[in-house]
N, C-alpha and C positions, 0 to 999 in steps of 0.2 A: 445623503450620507455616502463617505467614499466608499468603495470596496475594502479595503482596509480594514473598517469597522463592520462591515456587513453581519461577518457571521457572528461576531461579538456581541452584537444585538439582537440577532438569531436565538445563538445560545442563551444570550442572558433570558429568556420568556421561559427555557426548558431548567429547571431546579435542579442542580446538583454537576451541570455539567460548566467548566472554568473552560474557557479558551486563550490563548497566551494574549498575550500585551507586548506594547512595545520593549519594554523592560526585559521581557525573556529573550528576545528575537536579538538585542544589543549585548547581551549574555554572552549567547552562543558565538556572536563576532567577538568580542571579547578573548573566550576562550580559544576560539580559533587563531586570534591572531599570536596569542604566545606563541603559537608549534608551527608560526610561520617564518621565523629566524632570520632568514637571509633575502629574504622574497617578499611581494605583493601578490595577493591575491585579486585575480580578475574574475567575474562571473557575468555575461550575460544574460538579462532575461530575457526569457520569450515576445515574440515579437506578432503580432497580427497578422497571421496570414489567411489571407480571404477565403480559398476553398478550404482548409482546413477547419475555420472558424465558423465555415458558415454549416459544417458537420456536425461537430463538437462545442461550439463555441470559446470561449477565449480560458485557458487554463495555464497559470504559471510552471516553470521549471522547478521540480521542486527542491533542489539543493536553494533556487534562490531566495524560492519562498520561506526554507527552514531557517534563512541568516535573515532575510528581512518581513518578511511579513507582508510583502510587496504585492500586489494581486491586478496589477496595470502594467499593459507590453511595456517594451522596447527601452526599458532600463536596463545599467548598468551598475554594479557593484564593485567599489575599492577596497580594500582593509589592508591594513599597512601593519607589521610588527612593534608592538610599542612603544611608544617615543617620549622620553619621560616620561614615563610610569604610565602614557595612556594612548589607549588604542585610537588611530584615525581612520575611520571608514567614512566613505563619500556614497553617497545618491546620486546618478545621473539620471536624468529623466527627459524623455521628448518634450520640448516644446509644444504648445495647444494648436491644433489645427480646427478650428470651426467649421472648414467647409466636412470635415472627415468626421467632427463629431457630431454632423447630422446624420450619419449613417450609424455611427457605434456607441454614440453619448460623450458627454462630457469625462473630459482626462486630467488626472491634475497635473499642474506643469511645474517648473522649477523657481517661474515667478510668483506661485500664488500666496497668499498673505500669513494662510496657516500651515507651508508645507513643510516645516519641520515638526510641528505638535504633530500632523499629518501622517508623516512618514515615521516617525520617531530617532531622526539622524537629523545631527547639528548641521551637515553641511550636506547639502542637497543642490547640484549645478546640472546648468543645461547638459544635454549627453556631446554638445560641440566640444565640450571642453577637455571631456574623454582624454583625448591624446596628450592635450599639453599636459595635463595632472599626472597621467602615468608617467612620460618624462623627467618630469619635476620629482617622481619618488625612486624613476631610477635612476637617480642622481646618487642614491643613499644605497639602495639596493640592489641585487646582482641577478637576483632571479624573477621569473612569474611564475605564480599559479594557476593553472585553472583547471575545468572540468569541460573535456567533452571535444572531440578531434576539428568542428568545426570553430570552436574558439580559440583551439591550439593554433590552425591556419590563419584566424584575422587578426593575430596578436604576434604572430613570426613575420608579417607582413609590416607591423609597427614597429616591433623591435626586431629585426631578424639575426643579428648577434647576441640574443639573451638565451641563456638557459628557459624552455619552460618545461614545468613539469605540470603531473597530474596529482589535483587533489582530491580525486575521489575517496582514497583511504581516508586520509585527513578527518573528510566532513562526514564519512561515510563511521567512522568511528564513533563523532559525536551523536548522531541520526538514530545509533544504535541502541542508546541509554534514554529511553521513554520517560521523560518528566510528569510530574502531578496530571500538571493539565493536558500531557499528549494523551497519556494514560484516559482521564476523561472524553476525551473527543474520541478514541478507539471504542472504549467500552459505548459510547452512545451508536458510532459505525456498526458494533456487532447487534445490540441491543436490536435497534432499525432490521438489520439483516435476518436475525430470527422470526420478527415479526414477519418477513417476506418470505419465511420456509414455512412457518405456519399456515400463511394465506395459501401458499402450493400445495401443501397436504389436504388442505378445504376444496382445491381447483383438482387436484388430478385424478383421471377415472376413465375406466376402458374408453372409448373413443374419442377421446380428447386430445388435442394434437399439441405435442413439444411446445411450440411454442406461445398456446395460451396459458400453462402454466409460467414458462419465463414471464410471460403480461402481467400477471398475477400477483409475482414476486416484485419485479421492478415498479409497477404502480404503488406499492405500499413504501417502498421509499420514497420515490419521488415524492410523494404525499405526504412523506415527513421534511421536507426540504434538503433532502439531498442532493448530492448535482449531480452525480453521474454514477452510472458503472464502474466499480473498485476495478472489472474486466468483463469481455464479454461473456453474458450470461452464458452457462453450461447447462442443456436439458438435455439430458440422452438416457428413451428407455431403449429396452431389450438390448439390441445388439449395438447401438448406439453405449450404452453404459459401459463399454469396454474399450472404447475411444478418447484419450485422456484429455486432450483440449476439444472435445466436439462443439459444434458452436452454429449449426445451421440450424438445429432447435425447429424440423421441417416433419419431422413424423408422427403418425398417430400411434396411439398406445393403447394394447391390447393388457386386458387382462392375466393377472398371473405374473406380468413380466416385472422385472426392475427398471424404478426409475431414479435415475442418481442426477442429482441438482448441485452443481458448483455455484453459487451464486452470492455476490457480495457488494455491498454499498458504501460509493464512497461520500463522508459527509463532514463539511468543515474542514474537505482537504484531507481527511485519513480512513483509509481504507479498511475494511472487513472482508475477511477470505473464508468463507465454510461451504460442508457441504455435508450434504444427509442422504441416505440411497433407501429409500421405501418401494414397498410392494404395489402395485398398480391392480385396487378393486379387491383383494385375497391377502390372505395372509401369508407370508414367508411362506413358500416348498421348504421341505426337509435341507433340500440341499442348498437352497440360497440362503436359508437359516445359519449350516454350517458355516460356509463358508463368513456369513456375517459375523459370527462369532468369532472367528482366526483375526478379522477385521477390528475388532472391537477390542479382543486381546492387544494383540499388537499395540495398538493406540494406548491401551492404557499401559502397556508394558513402559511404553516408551513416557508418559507423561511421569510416568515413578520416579524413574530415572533422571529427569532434567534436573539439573541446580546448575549453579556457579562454578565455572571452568572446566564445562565439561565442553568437549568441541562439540561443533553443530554436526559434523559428519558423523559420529559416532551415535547418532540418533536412529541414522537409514540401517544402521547392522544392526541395531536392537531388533528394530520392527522387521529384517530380513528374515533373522535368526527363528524368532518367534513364527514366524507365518510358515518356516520351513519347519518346521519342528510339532508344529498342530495341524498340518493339514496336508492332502495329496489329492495329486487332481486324477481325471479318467482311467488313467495310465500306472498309476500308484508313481506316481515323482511329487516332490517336494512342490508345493508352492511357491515356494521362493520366485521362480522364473517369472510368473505372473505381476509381479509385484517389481514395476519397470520405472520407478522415476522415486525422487530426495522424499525422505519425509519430514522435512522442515524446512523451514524459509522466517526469515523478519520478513515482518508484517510493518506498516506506519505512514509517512504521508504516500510511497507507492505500495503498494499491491507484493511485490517483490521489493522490499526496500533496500536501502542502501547496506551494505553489509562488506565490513572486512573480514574476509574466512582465516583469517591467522587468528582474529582474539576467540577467543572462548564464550562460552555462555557468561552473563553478569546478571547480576541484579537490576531489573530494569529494561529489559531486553522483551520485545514481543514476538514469540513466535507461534508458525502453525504447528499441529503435527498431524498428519494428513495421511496415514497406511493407506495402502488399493489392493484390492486382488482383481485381475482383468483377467477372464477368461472365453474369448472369442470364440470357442467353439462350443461353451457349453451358455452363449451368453447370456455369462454374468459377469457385471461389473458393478464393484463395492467401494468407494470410497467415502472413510468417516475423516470428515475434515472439523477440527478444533482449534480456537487460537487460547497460548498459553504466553500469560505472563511469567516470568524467572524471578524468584523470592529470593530472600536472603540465605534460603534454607533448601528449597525446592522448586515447587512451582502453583502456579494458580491458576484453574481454569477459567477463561472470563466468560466463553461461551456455553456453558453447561446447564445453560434455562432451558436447552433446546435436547428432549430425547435424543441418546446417543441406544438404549437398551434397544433389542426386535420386541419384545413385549412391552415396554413401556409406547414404541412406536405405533405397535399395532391397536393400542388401544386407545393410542391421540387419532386413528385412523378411521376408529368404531369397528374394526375387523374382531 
């Protein structure tokens, strides 16, 4: 079965969870191609590259994967503005190389029997042909579109008197509005992810080192078939928890101290971003207590708050406002200072998704909201990360199976 279909028959064995079809993926080109007017949209896909792949293994670009559903290098993408009433989008795809698919498996090519049921596009050509078809549409058309500075360069070098612009807003727009089924494939990414904070509450305990808790958490996805890390694991106790990308995940953990887990999976292609900060062996001190509470407030301050047209920035002064207003550090000053980076971000096929910061909150919209209070010299470092769906009205928490309360925590902990 091709890649194509993989996770579709993945999914299908797990009840309740829909993953798109070709049908949807022809949608969004569709859509796209109205707000393309004047222009062609080009997009490259990812292409095999050896060290990279033999890291990582083989991962699509995911604007190309959100228009085609494509999950095999070294293809390209057309979509043309509507021409009589109907959109033209092209599939190029490499030719089969046999000696190369002993090493990486079989690829489908542009001759094979079923590669338009296949791919789900009428018109699917060698990637030779690339040049002369862009040609031939800009015959009609004045511009290109694309994404991303090295496609800008290979495409000013084929037409180097054409306009190109960038279409990341564009797609970045559509990226933004979470469908039925993206919706499903998130909620299963978090769903997975909590079961790997649970496993970690089960794994950590005075001399246990950073990183066998990350093992802990990442083998309970991988063991649900996910493919990768949403991002690199975050396990930092004590004075590590006050470090906001920490990621060496190389200390032992003492007693008493905090331990804060950023940790997210990604599965079917869409990412889960959370993180929970628990007591290591003891219960909450008085003052890690506090401070979790200013944490906690904030958080919920700020999920009150969310609906429809609210701007994304206007999320980070809630949860400033609030953490300045309930708490002072050694010194009696505001907290506020401690609390050093965005409290929200989309969340979907990346980790940090595609996002144009000029629209507003919508309907449909998946984001985090993620307070910290970081304080390196008394260290403590708190961050409650949540991801929030946008209602028609408000908002919905999807990750909220998983303790956010210190007493509810302490007693998933047996403390």
């Amino acid at each position: 079965m091709r890649l194509l279909y993989f996770f579709c028959a993945l999914l299908a064995a797990r009840p309740g969870v829909a993953a798109p079809g070709p049908d949807q993926y022809r949608a969004r080109r569709v859509e796209l191609s109205q707000k393309l007017h004047d222009g062609v949209l080009v997009l490259f896909g990812q292409t095999e590259k050896s060290e990279e792949d033999i890291r990582t293994g083989f991962f699509q670009e995911s604007n190309f994967y959100y228009l085609t559903g494509w999950q095999e290098p070294g293809a390209i993408l057309l979509v043309t503005p509507p021409q009589d009433g109907k959109t033209h989008d092209f599939l190029f795809l490499p030719r089969r190389h046999p000696d190369q698919e002993k090493w990486t498996g079989r690829k489908a090519g542009p001759d094979d029997a079923n590669i338009n049921q296949l791919t789900g596009f009428d018109t699917v050509l060698p990637v030779e042909s690339f040049e002369s078809e862009l040609r031939k549409q800009l015959e009609r058309y004045s511009a290109i579109y694309t994404v991303g500075e090295q496609s800008t360069t290979e495409l000013k070098a084929l037409a180097p008197l054409r306009d190109i612009s960038d279409a990341r807003q564009t797609i970045a727009r559509l990226r933004m509005h979470k469908s039925p089924e993206e919706l499903s494939l998130i909620q299963r990414s978090i769903d997975v992810t909590l079961e790997a904070h649970r496993a970690a509450w089960k794994r950590a305990a005075p001399g246990e080192y950073e990183y066998q808790v990350a093992a802990a958490m990442t083998a309970v996805y991988f063991d649900q078939g996910c493919e990768r890390h949403a991002y690199a694991p975050i396990v930092g106790s004590g004075p590590n928890s006050t470090v906001l990308h920490y990621s060496r995940n190389s200390r032992r953990m003492d007693r008493g101290e905090l331990l804060l887990m950023d940790v997210g999976a990604e599965c079917a292609g869409y990412a889960a971003d959370i993180t929970r900060t628990i007591p290591v062996g003891a219960p909450f001190s008085k003052r890690q207590r506090e401070i979790y509470q200013i944490v906690l407030g904030a958080q919920n301050a700020v999920i009150a708050a969310i609906k429809p047209g609210l701007p994304l920035r206007d999320l980070s002064k809630i949860a400033r406002d609030y953490i300045d207003a309930h708490g002072k550090d050694l010194h009696g000053e505001p907290l506020g200072k401690y609390f050093t980076h965005g409290v929200s971000h989309h969340v979907g096929l990346d980790v940090h998704d595609a996002t144009d910061f000029t629209q507003p909150l919508a309907e449909g919209n998946v984001i985090t909201v993620e307070p910290g209070i970081y304080i390196p010299e008394e260290s403590i470092g708190i961050r409650i990360e949540d991801m929030v769906l946008v209602t028609k009205d408000g908002a919905k928490l999807m990750s909220g199976a998983l303790a956010r309360d210190p007493g509810e925590i302490e007693k998933a902990l047996g403390r």
